[in-house]
C-alpha positions as CSV (number, residue, x, y, z in Angstrom):
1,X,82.8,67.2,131.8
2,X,84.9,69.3,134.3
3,X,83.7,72.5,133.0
4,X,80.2,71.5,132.8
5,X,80.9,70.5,136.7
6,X,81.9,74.0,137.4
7,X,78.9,75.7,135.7
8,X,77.2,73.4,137.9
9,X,78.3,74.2,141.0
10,X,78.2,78.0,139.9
11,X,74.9,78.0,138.9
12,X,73.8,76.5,142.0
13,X,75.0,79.5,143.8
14,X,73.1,81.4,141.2
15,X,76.3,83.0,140.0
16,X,75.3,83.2,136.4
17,X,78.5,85.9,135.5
18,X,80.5,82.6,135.1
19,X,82.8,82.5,131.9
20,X,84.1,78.8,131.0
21,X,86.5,77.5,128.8
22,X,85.2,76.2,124.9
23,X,81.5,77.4,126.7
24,X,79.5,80.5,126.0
25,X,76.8,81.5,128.6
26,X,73.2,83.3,127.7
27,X,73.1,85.0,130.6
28,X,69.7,86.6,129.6
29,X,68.6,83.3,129.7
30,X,68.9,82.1,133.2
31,X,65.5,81.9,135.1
32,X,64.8,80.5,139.0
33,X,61.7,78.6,138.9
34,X,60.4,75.7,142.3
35,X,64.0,75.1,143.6
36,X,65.5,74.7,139.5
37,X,68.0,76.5,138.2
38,X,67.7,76.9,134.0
39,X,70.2,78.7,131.7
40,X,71.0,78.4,128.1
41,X,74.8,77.2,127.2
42,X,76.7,76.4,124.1
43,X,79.0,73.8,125.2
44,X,81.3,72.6,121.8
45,X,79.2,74.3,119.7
46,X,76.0,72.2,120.9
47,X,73.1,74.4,122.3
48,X,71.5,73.2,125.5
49,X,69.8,74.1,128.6
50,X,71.9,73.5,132.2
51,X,69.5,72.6,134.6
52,X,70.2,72.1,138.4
53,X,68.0,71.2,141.3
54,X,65.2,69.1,141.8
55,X,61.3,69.3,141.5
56,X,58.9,68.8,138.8
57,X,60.5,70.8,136.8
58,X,63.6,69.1,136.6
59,X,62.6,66.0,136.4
60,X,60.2,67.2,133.0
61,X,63.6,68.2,130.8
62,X,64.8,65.6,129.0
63,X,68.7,65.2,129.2
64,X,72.0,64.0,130.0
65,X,72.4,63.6,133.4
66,X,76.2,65.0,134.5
67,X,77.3,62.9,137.6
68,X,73.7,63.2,139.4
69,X,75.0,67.2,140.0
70,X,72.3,68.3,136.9
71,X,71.6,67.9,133.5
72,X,73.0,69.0,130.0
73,X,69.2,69.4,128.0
74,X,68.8,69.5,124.4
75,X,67.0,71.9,122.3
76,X,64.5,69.2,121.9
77,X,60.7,69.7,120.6
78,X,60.3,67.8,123.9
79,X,61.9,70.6,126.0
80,X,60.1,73.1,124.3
81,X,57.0,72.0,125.1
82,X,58.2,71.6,129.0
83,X,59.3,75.2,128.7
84,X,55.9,76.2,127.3
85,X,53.7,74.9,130.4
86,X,56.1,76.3,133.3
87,X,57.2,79.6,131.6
88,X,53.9,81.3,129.5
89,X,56.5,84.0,128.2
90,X,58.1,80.8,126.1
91,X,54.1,80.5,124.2
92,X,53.4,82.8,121.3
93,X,50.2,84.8,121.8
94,X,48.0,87.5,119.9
95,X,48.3,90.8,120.1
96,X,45.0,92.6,118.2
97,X,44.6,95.0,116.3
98,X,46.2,97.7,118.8
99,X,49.5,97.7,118.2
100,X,52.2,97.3,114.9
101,X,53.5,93.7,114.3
102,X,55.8,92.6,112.5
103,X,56.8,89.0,110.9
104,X,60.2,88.6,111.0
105,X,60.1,84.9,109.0
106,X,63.1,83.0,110.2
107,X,64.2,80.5,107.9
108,X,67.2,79.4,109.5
109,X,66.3,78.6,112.8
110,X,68.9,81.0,114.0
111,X,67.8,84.6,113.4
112,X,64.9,85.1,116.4
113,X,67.6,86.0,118.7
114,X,69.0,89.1,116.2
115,X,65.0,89.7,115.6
116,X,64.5,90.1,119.3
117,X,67.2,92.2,120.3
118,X,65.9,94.7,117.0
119,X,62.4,94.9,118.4
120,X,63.1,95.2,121.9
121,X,61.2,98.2,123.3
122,X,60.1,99.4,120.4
123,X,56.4,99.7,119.5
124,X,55.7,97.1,117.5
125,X,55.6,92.8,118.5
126,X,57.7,90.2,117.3
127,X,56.0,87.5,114.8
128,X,59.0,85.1,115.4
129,X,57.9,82.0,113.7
130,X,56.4,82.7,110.4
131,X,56.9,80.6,107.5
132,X,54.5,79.7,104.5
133,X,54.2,75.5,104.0
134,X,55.7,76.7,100.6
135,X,58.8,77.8,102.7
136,X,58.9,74.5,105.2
137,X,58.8,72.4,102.4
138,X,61.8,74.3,100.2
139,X,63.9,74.0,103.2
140,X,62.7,70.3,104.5
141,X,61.6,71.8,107.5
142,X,58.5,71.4,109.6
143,X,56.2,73.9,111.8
144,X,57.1,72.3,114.8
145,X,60.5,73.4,113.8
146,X,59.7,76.7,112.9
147,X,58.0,77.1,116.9
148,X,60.7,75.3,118.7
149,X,63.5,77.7,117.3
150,X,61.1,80.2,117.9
151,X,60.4,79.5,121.4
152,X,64.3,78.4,122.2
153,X,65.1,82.0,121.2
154,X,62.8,83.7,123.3
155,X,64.4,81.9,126.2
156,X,68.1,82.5,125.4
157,X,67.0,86.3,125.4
158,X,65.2,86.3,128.3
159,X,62.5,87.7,126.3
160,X,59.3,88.4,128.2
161,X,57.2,91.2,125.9
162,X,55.3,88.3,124.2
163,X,56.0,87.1,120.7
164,X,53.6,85.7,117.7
165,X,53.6,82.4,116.1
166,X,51.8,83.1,111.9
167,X,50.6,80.2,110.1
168,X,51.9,82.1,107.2
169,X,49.8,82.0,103.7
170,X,47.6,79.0,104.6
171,X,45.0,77.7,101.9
172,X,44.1,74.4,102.8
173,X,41.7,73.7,105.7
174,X,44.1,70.3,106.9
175,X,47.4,73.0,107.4
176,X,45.1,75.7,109.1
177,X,43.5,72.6,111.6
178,X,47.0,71.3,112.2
179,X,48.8,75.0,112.8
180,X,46.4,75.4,115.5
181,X,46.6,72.4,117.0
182,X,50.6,73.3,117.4
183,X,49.8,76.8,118.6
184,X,50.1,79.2,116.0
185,X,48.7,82.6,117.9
186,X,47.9,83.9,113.9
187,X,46.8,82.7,111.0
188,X,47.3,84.0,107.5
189,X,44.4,82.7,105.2
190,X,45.4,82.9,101.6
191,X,42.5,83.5,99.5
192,X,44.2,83.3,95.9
193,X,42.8,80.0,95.2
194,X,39.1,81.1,95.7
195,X,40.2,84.3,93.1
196,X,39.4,84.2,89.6
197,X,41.9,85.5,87.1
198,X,40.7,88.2,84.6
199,X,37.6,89.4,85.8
200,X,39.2,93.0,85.1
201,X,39.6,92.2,81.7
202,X,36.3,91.3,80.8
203,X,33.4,93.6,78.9
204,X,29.9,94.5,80.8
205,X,28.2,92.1,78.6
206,X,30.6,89.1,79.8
207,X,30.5,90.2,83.2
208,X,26.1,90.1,83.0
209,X,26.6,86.3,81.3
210,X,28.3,85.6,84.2
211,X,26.9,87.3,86.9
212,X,23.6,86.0,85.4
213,X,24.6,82.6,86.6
214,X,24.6,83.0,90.6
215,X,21.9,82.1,92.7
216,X,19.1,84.5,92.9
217,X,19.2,84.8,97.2
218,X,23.6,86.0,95.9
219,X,22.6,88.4,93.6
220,X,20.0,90.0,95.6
221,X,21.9,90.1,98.4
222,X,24.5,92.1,96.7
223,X,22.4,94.5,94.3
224,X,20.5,95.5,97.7
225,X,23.1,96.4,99.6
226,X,25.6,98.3,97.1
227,X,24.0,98.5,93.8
228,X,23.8,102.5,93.1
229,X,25.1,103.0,96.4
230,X,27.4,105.4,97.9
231,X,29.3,104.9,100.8
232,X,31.3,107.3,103.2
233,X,34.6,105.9,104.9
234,X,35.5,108.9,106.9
235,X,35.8,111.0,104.0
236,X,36.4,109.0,101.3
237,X,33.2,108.4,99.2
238,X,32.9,104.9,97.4
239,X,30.0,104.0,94.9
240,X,29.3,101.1,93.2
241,X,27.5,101.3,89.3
242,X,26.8,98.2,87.8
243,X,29.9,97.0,86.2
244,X,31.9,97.6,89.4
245,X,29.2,95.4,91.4
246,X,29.4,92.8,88.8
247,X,33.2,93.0,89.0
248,X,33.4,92.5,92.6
249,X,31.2,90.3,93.3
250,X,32.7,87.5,90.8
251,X,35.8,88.7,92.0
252,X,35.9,87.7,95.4
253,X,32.1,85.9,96.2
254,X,34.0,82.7,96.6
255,X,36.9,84.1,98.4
256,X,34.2,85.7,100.8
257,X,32.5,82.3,101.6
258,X,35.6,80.3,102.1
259,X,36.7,83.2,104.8
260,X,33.5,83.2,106.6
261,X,33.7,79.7,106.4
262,X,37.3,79.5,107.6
263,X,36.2,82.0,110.4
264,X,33.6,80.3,111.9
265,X,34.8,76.9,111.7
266,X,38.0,77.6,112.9
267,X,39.0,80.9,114.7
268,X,35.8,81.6,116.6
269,X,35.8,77.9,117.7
270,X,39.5,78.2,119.5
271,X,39.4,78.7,122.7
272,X,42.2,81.2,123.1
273,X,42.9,84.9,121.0
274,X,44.1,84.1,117.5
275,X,45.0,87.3,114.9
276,X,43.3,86.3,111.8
277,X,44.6,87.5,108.7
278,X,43.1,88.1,105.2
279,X,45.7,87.9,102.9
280,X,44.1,88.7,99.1
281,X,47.1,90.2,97.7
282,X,48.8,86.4,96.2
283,X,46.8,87.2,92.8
284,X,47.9,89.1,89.5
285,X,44.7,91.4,89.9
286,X,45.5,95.2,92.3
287,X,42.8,94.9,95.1
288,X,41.5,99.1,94.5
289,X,40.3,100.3,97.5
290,X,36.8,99.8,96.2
291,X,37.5,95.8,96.2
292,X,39.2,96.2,99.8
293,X,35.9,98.5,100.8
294,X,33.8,95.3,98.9
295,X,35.5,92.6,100.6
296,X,35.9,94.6,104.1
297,X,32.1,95.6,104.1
298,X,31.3,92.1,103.5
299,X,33.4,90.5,106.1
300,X,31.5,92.9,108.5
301,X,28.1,91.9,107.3
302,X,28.7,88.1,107.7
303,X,30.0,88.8,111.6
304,X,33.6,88.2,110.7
305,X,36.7,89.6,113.0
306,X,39.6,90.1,111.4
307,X,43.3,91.4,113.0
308,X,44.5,92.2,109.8
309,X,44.0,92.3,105.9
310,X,46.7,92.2,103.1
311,X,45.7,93.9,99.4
312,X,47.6,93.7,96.3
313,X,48.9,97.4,95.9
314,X,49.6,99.1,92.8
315,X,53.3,98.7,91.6
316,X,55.7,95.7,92.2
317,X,56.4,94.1,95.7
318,X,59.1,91.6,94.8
319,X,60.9,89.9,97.3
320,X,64.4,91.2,98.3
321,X,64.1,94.3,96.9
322,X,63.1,98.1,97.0
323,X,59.2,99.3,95.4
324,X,59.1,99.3,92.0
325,X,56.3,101.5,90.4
326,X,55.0,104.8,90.7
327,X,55.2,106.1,94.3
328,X,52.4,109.0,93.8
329,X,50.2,106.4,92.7
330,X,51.2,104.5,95.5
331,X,50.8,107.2,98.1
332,X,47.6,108.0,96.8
333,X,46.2,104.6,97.3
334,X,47.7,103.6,99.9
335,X,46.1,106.6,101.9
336,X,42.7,105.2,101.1
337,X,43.9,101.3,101.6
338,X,44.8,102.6,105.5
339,X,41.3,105.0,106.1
340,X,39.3,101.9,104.7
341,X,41.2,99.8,107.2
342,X,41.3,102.6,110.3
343,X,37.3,102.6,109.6
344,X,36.8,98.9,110.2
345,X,38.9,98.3,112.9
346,X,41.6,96.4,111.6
347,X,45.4,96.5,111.0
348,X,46.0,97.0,106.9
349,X,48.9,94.4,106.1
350,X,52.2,94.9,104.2
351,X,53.6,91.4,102.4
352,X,56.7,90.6,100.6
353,X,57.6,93.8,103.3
354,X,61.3,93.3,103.2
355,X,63.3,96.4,101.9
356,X,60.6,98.4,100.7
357,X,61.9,101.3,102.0
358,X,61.0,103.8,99.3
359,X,57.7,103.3,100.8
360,X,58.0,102.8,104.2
361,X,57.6,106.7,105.4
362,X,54.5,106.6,103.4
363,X,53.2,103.6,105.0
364,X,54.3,105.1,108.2
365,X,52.3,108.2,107.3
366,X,48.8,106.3,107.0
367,X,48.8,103.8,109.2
368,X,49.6,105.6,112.2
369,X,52.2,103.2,113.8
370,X,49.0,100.3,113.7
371,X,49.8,98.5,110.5
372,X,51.1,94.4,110.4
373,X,54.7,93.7,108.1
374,X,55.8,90.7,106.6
375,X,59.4,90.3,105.9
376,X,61.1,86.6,105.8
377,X,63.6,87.0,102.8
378,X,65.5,89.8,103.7
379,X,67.0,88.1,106.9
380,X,68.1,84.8,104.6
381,X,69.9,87.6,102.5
382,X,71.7,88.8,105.5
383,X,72.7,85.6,106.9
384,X,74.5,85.4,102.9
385,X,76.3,88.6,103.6
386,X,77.9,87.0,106.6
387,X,78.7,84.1,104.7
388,X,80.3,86.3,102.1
389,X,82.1,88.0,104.8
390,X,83.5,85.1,106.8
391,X,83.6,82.2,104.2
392,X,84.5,83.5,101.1
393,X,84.9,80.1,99.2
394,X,82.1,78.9,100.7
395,X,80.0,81.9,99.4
396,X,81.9,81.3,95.5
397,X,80.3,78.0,95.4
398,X,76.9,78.9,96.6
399,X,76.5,81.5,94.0
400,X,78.1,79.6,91.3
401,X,74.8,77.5,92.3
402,X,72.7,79.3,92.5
403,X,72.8,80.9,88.6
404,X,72.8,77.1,87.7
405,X,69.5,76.8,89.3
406,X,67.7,80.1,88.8
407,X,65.6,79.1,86.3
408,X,64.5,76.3,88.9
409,X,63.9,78.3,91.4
410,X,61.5,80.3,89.1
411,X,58.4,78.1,89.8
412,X,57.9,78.7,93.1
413,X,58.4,82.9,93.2
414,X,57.5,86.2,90.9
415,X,61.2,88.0,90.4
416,X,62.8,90.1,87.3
417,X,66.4,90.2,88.2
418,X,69.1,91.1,85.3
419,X,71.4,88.5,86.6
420,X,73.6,89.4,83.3
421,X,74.1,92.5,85.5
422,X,75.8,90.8,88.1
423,X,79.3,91.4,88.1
424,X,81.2,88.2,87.8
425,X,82.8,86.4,90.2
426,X,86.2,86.8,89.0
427,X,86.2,89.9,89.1
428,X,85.1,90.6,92.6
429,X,87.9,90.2,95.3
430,X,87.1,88.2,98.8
431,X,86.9,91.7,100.4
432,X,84.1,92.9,98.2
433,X,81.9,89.8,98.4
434,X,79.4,90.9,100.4
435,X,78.4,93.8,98.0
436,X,76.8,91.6,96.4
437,X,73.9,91.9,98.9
438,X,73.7,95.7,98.2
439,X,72.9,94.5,94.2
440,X,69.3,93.7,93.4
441,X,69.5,91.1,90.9
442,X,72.2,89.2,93.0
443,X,69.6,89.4,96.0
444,X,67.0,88.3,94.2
445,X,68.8,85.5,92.8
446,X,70.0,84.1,96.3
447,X,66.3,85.4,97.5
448,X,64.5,82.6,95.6
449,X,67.1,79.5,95.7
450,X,67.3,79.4,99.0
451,X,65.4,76.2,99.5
452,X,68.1,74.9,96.2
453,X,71.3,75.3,98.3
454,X,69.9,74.3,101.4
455,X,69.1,71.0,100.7
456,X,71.4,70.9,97.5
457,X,72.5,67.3,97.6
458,X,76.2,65.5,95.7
459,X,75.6,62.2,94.3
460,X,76.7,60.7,97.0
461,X,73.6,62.3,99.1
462,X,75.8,64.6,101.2
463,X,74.7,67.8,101.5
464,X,76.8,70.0,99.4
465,X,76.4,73.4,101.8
466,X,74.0,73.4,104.5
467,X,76.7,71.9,107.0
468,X,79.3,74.2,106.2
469,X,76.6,77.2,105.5
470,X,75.4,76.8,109.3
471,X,78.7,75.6,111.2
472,X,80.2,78.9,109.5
473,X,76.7,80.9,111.0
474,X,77.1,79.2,114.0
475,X,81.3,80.4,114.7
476,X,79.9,83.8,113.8
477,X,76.9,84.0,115.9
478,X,77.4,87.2,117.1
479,X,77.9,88.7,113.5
480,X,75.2,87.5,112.5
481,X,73.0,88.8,115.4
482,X,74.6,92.7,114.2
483,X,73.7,92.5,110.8
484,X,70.0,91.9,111.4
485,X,69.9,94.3,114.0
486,X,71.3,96.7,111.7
487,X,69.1,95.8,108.9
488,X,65.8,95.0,110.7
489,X,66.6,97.8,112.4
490,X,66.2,100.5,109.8
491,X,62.8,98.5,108.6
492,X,61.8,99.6,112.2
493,X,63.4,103.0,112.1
494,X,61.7,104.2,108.8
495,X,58.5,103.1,109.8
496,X,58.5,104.6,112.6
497,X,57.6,101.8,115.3
């Protein structure tokens, strides 16, 4: 209590250089605001915000009142929402189509702060909170989770450039109305559910039967407008015989009407900015740049404004790891997926974005510095190296785990690992752990289980890691902070932002 009574008395001189016993100060974070005094501590390892003075203000934030001098406040969902109505900074927001984003998927609830400091006056925006419902529920977390460590973190940094909230691969209309109702500023619609499989695979004569089938007003509609039709995208000529209209059109017809639908009864009915994403790459079938003319063309017939737009390139984009496939092919596509984007006015999108960096000087290339990035993954993966850095036992045990589970962890994620290519254990000394995040098939394995050890439960119901996995992130903060810097940081570097 005595120390907190000295940061007190400090802070009410607004002397915020103070340095306390067992208490580390986020400077960055201290803000003036109607006669209160705010600043983030970390008092015994507990997170809070200090608050001294008196007004509105102070009496909104929940906390524990310290001998009538101030108040210790928790990282509450509460508090976050008082921050959010007196500081706008603390609200995520939209940025267009105008400028580079990048979603920076924090699974933790710790990693906004390293994300922050990476991005920092750099040309591209922050998506801080951006996790799929797939990912909230693998880790027993909710989206108002997701926000408020989102939100926290812009506050601890002081961080005023504006930051984006992604209601990450959405499909069903009850998680799209309740993201918006929390405050997501994007939204990620994920079409793969309205996408048939093997529509590639079939013969003209199948695709007729079929195509036979639609509605009259459908087929008209679609044989006036591009049947034996040749289009000009700056350039780059697209035409569209028969077969290719047939394709199309049963390929994505009911992946069109859900986005209009999605569109206009839910984005254009908000009444603030929201980047709306079409994400169409979640499917076994490579969107060509004809399909991603097709669906593009479409979108712009039926009045629809979209931020950005996510195909399914050529090659592999597993998660954790480096392109796989053939990067000519790539670079040739890929130069067409970014004109056919440039010509409509929206941002082409780059998913499962994490370590791709064979690629990223081509992506760089096309997109001209205006392009959105996923990445979530990699910064789970780095929060392991630290782990294997500063709690070697702890790290044994967790990927002892996690090649008991593998095969578990299969259903919910696309990876190929060799995990009989992993060196073993016993063989690797504490001081090499961490190499194991330099190794593809160990990343991959730790990539997909991390829901698994997170809420990996004895028979007793104790958790079996997460308390030691975070108190050990938590003594190593700064460490932590470094190696996504580092590692975010050379995303940013090769593509150029």
């Amino acid at each position: 209590m005595k120390h907190l009574l000295a940061a007190i008395e400090l802070l009410e001189q607004s002397k915020i250089d103070f340095d306390i016993t067992n208490m580390k100060v986020y400077k960055k974070s201290y803000i003036y605001h109607d006669n209160v005094h705010l600043i983030m501590i970390k008092d015994k390892a507990k997170k809070g915000i200090l608050a001294v003075g008196n007004g509105q203000l102070f009496d909104d934030l929940e906390g524990t009142d310290i001998e009538g001098k101030g108040k210790f406040c928790s990282l509450s969902h509460a508090n976050r929402l008082v921050l959010n109505r007196y500081f706008d900074y603390t609200v995520p927001r939209a940025f267009g189509t105008k400028i580079a984003t990048m979603g920076l998927g924090d699974r933790l609830g710790l990693a906004s702060p390293g994300h922050i400091e990476t991005v920092k006056g750099k040309s591209v925006k922050p998506i801080l909170a951006q996790q799929s419902i797939r990912e909230l529920t693998l880790t027993n977390r909710t989206m108002n989770d997701m926000l408020d460590a989102a939100c926290f973190a812009v506050f601890q940094e002081g961080y005023k450039d504006g930051f984006g909230a992604d209601g990450d691969h959405i499909k069903e209309e009850k998680d799209i109305q309740y993201a918006l109702s929390l405050g997501i500023s994007m939204l990620t619609l994920d079409c793969s559910d309205q996408i048939p499989k093997g529509i590639e695979k079939k013969s003209a004569e199948q695709l007729s039967v079929d195509y036979e089938k639609l509605p009259r007003a459908i087929k008209d509609h679609y044989n006036e407008q591009y049947l034996n039709k040749t289009f000009d995208v700056d350039g780059l000529y697209i035409s569209f015989d028969e077969k290719l209209l047939m394709e199309n059109v049963l390929q994505y017809n009911e992946a069109l009407n859900y986005m209009v639908h999605v569109y206009n009864e839910y984005i254009i009915t908000e009444k603030r900015e929201i980047d709306f994403e079409i994400s169409i790459d979640e499917t076994e079938t490579i969107t060509s740049p004809t399909a991603h003319f097709f669906v593009a063309n479409e979108l712009r017939l039926k009045g629809v404004e979209v931020t950005s737009l996510a195909p399914r390139f050529c090659g592999e984009f597993q998660k954790g790891i480096d392109y796989i496939g053939d990067i000519e092919q790539f670079e040739y596509e890929l130069s067409e997926h970014a004109l056919i984007a440039e010509h409509f006015g929206y941002k082409l999108s780059i998913h499962s974005g994490s370590d791709k960096f064979k690629v990223f000087p081509i992506i760089a290339k096309y997109t001209k510095g205006i392009l959105h990035v996923k990445t979530a993954g990699t910064n789970w993966l780095e929060a392991i190296r630290v782990i294997a850095q500063m709690n070697p036992n702890l790290y044994r045990r967790m990927h002892v785990f996690a090649l008991e589970h593998f095969e578990e962890a299969l259903a919910y994620y696309h990876v190929t690992p060799d995990l009989a290519g992993i060196a073993p254990l016993e063989n690797v000394p504490d001081s090499e752990l961490e190499s194991y995040m330099d190794d593809d098939a160990a990343r991959q394995l730790f990539h997909v289980t991390y829901g698994l050890l997170l809420t990996a439960k004895d028979e007793s119901d104790k958790n079996i890691f997460k308390e030691e996995f975070f108190y050990t992130l938590d003594k190593q903060e700064e460490e932590y902070r470094a190696a996504l810097v580092k590692h975010i940081g050379k995303h940013v570097e090769l593509l150029e932002l």
